[in-house]
N, C-alpha and C positions, 0 to 999 in steps of 0.2 A: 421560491419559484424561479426568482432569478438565476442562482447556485444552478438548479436543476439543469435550466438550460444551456447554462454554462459548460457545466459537465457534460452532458449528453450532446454538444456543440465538440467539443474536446474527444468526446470519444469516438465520435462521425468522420472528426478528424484524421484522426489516430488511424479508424480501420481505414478510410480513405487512403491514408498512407501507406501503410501495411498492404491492402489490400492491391494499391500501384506497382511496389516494388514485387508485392509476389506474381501479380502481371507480368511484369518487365523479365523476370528472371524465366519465369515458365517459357514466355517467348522466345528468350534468347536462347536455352537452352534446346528447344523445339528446334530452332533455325542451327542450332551446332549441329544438331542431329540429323537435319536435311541437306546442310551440305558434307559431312561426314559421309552416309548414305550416298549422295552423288559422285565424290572421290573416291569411295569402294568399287562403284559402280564403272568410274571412268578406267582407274586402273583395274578391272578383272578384263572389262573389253579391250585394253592395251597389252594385257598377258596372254589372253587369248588369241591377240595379232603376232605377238612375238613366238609363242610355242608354232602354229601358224608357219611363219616367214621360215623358225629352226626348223620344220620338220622337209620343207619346200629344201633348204639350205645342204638337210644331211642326204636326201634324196637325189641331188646335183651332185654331191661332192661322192656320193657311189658309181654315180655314171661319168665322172671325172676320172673316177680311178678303176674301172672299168675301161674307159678310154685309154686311158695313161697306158696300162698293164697287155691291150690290144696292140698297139704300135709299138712296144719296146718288145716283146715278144716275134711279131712281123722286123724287126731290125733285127735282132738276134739272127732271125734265119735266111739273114743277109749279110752276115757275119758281122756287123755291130752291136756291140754292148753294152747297155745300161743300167750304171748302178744308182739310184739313190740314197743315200745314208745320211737321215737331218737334213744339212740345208745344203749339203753339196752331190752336186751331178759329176760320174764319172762317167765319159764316153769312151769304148775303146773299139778301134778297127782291126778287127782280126787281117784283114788282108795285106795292112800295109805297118801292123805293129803301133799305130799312132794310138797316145793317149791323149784325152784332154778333158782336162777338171775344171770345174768352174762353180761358183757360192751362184744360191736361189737369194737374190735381192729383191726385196717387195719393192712393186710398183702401185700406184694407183692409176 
């Protein structure tokens, strides 16, 4: 009788054990999951601000060069000329001959 209890003491144990660590794991694994789930979550609403911001970005930069293509055109038929090609500006004065070139250096 004593054996028995022993044993059946031992094996209570045992699932005890077994039974904590598959706790422990099922949890942790749950909580990778919950925050996996929240960092999908965080970055889809950060891609969705950023496509967002690009579409606001390429929308300006039409009416930039709409702008742009407005005034160089109104110079023209003032008899100044503008070229851009990459990052360099060529102005030319049809009236008095003058050239003058000049590199587009970024500012912030």
């Amino acid at each position: 009788m004593n054996n028995l209890i022993t044993i059946l003491n031992i094996v209570l144990s045992a699932a005890t054990i077994l039974g904590g660590v598959g706790a422990y794991k099922f949890g942790f694994h749950r909580a990778v999951s919950e925050v996996q789930e929240r960092v999908i979550s965080a970055l889809e609403t950060e891609l969705n601000e950023i496509r967002t911001q690009l579409a606001d970005v390429k929308k300006e930069n039409i009416r930039l060069n709409h702008t742009l293509d407005t005034i160089i055109a109104a110079l023209a038929k003032n008899g100044t000329y503008i070229t851009i090609s990459g990052d360099m500006i060529t102005i030319e004065n049809s009236h008095d001959g003058s050239v003058h070139v000049t590199r587009i250096t970024e500012s912030q």
